[in-house]
C-alpha positions in Angstrom: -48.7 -97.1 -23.9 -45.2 -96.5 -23.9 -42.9 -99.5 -23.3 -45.8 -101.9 -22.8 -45.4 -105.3 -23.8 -48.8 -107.9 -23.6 -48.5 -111.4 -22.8 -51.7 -113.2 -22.5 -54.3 -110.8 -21.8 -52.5 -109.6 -19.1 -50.6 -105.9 -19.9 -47.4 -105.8 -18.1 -45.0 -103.5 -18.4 -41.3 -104.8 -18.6 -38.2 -104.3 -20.3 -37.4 -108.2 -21.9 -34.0 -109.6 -21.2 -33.1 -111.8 -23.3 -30.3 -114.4 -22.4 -28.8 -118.1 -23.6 -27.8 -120.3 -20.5 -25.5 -123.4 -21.3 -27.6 -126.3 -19.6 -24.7 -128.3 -17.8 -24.7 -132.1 -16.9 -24.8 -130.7 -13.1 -27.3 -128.4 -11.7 -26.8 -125.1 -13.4 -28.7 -121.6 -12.7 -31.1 -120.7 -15.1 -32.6 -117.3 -13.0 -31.6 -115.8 -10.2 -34.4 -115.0 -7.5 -35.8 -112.1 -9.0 -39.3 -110.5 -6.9 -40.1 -107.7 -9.7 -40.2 -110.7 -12.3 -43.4 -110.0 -14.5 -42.7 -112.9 -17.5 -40.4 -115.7 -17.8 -40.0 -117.9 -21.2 -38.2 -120.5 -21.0 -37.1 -122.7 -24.6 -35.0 -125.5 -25.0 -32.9 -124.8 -28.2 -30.6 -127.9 -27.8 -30.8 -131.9 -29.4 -31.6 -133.1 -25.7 -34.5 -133.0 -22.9 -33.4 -130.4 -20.4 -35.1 -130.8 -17.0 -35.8 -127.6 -14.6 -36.4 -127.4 -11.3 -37.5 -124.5 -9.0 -35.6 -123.6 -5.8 -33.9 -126.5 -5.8 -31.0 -128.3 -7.6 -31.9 -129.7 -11.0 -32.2 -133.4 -11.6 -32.4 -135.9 -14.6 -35.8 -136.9 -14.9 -37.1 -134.8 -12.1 -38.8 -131.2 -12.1 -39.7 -130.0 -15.4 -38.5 -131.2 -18.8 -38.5 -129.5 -21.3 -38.3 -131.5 -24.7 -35.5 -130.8 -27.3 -36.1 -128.9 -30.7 -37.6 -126.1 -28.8 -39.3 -127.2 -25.4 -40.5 -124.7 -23.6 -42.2 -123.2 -20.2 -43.5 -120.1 -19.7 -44.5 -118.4 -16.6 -46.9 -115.2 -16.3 -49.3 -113.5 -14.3 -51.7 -114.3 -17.5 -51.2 -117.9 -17.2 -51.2 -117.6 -13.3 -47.9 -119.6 -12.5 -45.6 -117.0 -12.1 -42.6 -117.9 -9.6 -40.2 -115.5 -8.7 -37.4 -118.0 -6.8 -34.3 -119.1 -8.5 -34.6 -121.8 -11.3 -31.8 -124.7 -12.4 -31.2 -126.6 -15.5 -29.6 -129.9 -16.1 -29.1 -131.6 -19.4 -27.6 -135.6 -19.6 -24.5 -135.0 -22.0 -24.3 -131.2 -20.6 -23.3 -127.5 -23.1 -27.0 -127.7 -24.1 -28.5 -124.4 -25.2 -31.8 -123.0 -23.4 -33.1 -119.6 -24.1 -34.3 -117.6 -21.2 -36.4 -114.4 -21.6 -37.1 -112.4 -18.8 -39.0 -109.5 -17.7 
């Protein structure tokens, strides 16, 4: 299969994006809305927790946190919690690194 890339035991085929987003102190955009999304791996490559929230703005202590030294979240059809809306970051002290890969 040409171009095919397996997550899980699900084939999908996607092209992987791969992106670093700089996790502000105030709600910052991770992903835009994107309804073709197939895969989404998210990983916290910064000395703090950054929380993430979907649809919504981000928040301290609220959503999903994702701990530092390489916290992450990963969404897939495979792991059947696959959201295709937008998706914000905060961090407390704000430039923290988080490494978004999308398909």
């Amino acid at each position: 299969m040409g171009g095919a890339v397996f997550f899980g035991s699900v084939p999908n085929i996607c092209s992987p994006v791969h992106t670093v987003v700089t996790a502000a102190n105030a709600t910052t955009r991770v992903v835009d809305a994107n309804e073709n999304r197939v895969y989404l791996l998210l990983v916290n490559d910064s000395d703090e927790a950054i929380y993430i929230k979907f649809g919504a703005a981000a928040a301290l202590n609220e959503g999903i946190r994702l701990n530092a030294s390489g916290g992450s979240f990963e969404m897939s059809p495979a792991n059947a919690n696959l959201y295709t809306g937008f998706i914000n970051a905060i961090s407390t002290s704000g430039n923290k690194k988080l490494l978004v890969t999308q398909g």
